[in-house]
C-alpha positions in Angstrom: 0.0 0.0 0.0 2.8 2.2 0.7 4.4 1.8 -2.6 1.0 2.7 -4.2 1.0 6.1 -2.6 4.6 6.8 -3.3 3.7 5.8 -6.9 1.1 8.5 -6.8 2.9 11.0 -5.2 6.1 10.4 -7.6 3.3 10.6 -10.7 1.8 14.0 -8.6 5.2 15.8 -8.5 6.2 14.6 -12.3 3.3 16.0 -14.0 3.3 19.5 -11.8 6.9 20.0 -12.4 6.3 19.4 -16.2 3.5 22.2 -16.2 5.8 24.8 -14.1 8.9 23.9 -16.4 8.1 22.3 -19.3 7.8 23.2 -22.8 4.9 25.9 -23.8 2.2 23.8 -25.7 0.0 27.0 -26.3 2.1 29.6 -28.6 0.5 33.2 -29.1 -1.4 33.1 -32.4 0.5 35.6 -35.0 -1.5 38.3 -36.1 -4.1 37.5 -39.3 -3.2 40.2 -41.9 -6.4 40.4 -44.0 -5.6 41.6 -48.0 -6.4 45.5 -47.1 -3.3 45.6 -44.6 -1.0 43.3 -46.8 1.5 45.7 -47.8 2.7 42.9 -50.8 -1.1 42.4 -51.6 -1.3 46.4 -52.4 1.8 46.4 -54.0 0.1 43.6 -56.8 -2.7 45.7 -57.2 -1.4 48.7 -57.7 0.9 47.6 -60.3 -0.2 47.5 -63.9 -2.2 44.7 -65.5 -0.4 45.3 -68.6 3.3 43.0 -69.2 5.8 45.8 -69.0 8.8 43.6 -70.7 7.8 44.3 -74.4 6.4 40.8 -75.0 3.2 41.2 -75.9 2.5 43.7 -78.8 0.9 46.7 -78.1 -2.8 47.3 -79.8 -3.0 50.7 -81.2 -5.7 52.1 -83.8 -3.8 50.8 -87.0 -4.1 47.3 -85.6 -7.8 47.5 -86.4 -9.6 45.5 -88.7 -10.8 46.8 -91.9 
Protein backbone atom coordinates (compact mmCIF):
# COMPACT_ATOMS: atom_id res chain seq x y z
CA UNK A 1 0.00 0.00 0.00
CA UNK A 2 2.77 2.16 0.72
CA UNK A 3 4.37 1.84 -2.57
CA UNK A 4 1.02 2.66 -4.22
CA UNK A 5 1.05 6.09 -2.61
CA UNK A 6 4.58 6.75 -3.33
CA UNK A 7 3.66 5.84 -6.89
CA UNK A 8 1.07 8.48 -6.84
CA UNK A 9 2.90 10.98 -5.24
CA UNK A 10 6.09 10.44 -7.55
CA UNK A 11 3.29 10.60 -10.74
CA UNK A 12 1.85 14.01 -8.64
CA UNK A 13 5.20 15.76 -8.53
CA UNK A 14 6.24 14.56 -12.27
CA UNK A 15 3.27 16.01 -14.05
CA UNK A 16 3.28 19.46 -11.80
CA UNK A 17 6.88 19.97 -12.38
CA UNK A 18 6.29 19.35 -16.18
CA UNK A 19 3.50 22.16 -16.16
CA UNK A 20 5.76 24.77 -14.13
CA UNK A 21 8.86 23.90 -16.35
CA UNK A 22 8.06 22.30 -19.32
CA UNK A 23 7.84 23.24 -22.81
CA UNK A 24 4.93 25.88 -23.76
CA UNK A 25 2.18 23.80 -25.71
CA UNK A 26 -0.03 27.03 -26.35
CA UNK A 27 2.08 29.63 -28.63
CA UNK A 28 0.49 33.17 -29.08
CA UNK A 29 -1.41 33.10 -32.43
CA UNK A 30 0.51 35.56 -35.01
CA UNK A 31 -1.47 38.31 -36.11
CA UNK A 32 -4.08 37.50 -39.31
CA UNK A 33 -3.23 40.22 -41.93
CA UNK A 34 -6.41 40.36 -44.01
CA UNK A 35 -5.60 41.56 -47.98
CA UNK A 36 -6.38 45.48 -47.08
CA UNK A 37 -3.25 45.56 -44.65
CA UNK A 38 -0.98 43.32 -46.78
CA UNK A 39 1.53 45.71 -47.85
CA UNK A 40 2.66 42.88 -50.84
CA UNK A 41 -1.15 42.39 -51.62
CA UNK A 42 -1.31 46.36 -52.36
CA UNK A 43 1.76 46.40 -54.00
CA UNK A 44 0.10 43.65 -56.78
CA UNK A 45 -2.75 45.67 -57.23
CA UNK A 46 -1.41 48.74 -57.67
CA UNK A 47 0.88 47.56 -60.30
CA UNK A 48 -0.22 47.48 -63.94
CA UNK A 49 -2.22 44.65 -65.51
CA UNK A 50 -0.38 45.28 -68.59
CA UNK A 51 3.28 42.99 -69.21
CA UNK A 52 5.84 45.83 -68.99
CA UNK A 53 8.77 43.63 -70.71
CA UNK A 54 7.79 44.31 -74.44
CA UNK A 55 6.37 40.76 -75.01
CA UNK A 56 3.17 41.17 -75.92
CA UNK A 57 2.51 43.69 -78.79
CA UNK A 58 0.90 46.66 -78.08
CA UNK A 59 -2.76 47.29 -79.76
CA UNK A 60 -3.00 50.72 -81.17
CA UNK A 61 -5.66 52.13 -83.85
CA UNK A 62 -3.84 50.83 -87.05
CA UNK A 63 -4.13 47.32 -85.59
CA UNK A 64 -7.80 47.48 -86.36
CA UNK A 65 -9.57 45.50 -88.74
CA UNK A 66 -10.79 46.81 -91.87
Amino acid sequence: MIYLLALIGLVTLAVLLWKAFGPDTTRPAGRVVGPDDDPEFLWRMSRPNRPTNGDAPESGPNDLPG
